[in-house]
C-alpha positions as CSV (number, residue, x, y, z in Angstrom):
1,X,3.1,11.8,-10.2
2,X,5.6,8.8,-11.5
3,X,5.3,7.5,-8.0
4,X,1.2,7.4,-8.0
5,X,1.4,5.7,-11.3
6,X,3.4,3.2,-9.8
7,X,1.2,2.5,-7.2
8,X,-1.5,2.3,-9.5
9,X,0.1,-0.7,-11.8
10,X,0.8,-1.9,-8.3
11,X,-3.1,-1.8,-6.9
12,X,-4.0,-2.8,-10.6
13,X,-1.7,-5.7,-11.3
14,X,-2.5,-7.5,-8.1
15,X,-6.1,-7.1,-8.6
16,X,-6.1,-4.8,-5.4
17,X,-7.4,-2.0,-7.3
18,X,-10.8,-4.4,-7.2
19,X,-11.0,-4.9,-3.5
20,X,-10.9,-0.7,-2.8
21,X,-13.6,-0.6,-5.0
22,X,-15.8,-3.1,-3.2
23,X,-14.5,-1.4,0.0
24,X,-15.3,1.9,-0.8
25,X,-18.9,0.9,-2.7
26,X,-19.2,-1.0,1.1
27,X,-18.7,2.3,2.6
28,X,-21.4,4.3,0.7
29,X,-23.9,1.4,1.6
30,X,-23.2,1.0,5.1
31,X,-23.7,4.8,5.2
32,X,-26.8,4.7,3.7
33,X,-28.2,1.9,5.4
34,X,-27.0,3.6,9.0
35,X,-29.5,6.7,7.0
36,X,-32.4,5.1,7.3
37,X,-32.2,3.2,10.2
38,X,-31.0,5.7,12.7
39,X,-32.9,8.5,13.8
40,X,-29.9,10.6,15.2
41,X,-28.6,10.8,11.9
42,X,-30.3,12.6,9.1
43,X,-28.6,13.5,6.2
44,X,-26.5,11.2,3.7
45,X,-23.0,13.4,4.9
46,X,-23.4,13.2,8.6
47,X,-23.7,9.1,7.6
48,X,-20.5,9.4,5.7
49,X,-18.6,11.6,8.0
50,X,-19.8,9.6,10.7
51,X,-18.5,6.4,8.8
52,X,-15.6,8.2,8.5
53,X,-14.7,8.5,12.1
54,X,-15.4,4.8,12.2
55,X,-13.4,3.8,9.9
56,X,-10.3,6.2,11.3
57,X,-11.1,4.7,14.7
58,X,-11.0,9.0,16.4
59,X,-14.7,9.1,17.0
60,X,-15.5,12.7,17.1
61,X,-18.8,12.3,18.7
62,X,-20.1,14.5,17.1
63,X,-22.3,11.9,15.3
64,X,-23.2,9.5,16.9
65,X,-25.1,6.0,16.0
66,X,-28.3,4.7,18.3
67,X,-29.7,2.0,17.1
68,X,-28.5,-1.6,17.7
69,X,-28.5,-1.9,13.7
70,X,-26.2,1.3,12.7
71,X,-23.9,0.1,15.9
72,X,-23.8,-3.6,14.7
73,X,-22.5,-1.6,10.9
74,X,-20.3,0.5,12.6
75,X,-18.2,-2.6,13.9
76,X,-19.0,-4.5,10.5
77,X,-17.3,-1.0,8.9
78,X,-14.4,-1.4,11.5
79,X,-13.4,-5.1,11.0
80,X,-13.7,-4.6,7.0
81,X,-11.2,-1.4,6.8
82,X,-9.0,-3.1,9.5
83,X,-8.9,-6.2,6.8
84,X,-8.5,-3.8,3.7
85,X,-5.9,-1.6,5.0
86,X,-3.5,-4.7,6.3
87,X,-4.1,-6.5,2.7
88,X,-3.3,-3.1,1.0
89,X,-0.7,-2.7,3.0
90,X,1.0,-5.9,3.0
91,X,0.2,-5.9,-1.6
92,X,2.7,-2.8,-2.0
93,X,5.4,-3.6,0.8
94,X,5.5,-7.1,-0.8
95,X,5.5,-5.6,-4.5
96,X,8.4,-3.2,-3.7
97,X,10.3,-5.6,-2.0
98,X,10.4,-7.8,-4.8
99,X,10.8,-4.7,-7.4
100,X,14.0,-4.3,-5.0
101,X,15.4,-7.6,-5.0
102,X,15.2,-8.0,-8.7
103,X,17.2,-5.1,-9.4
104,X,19.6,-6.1,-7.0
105,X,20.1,-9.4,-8.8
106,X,20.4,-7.3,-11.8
107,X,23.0,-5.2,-10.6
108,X,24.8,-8.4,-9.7
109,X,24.5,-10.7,-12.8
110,X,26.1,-7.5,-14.8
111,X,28.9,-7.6,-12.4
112,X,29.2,-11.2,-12.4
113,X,29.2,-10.6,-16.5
114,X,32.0,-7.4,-16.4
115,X,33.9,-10.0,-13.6
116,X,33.7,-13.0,-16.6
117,X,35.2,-10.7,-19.3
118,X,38.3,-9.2,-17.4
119,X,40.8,-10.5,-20.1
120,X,38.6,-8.4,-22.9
121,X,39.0,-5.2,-20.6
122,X,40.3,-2.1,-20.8
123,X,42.7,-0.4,-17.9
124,X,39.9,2.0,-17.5
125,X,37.0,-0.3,-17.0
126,X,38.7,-2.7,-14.7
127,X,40.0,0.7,-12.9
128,X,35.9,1.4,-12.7
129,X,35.2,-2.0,-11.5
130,X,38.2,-2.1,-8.8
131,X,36.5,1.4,-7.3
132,X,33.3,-0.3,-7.7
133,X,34.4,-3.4,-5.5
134,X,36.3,-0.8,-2.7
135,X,32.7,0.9,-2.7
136,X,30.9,-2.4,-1.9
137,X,33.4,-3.1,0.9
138,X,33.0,0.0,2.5
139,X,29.1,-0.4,2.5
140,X,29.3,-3.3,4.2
141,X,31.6,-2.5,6.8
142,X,29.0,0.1,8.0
């Protein structure tokens, strides 16, 4: 759950939240447009579904679009979740990435600070950062 709220202050944050909603408001029309303009389909779920295996490129067949128009959608619908999915994609590897760096610089400007302040130390904390340091060393050699 604390990961899906993350995500969510993610999506919302960088206004991406807003282009899934146009997306997905895209998708409903394009469906209902494909509706009324082709015959092969007729009812508002077949347009979704059908939609659907657009959009996840597997093409069931088993509906199937005839007129120029609902074709000329379907590669509309193809190009547009091709565009979304990259830009969604690219919002949260690009937010975590920095989420990660900055605690990374974090975790080093408190070790620079415990390095500053070895004369005010205890033989226990500098013990703690001396295994810290070995630990570091060891990481890197892998």
């Amino acid at each position: 759950m604390k990961r899906l709220r993350i995500l969510r202050n993610i999506l919302v944050r960088t206004k991406t939240n807003q282009i899934l909603l146009v997306y997905f408001i895209f998708v409903l029309l394009s469906a209902f447009i494909i509706l009324l303009v082709d015959p092969a389909i007729t009812r508002y779920g077949d347009a979704l579904w059908y939609c659907y295996a657009v959009i996840s490129t597997a093409g069931f067949g088993d509906v199937v679009a005839t007129t120029m128009l609902s074709k000329v959608i379907s590669v509309l619908v193809t190009a547009y979740s091709t565009i979304v999915i990259a830009i969604v994609t690219g919002v949260v590897v690009n937010f975590y990435t920095e989420i990660t760096e900055r605690q990374r610089k974090e975790t080093l400007a408190a070790f620079m600070d415990k390095l500053e302040h070895l004369d005010s130390m205890s033989k226990d904390e500098l013990k703690d950062i001396s295994a810290q340091v070995k630990s570091f060393k060891d990481k890197i050699r892998k």
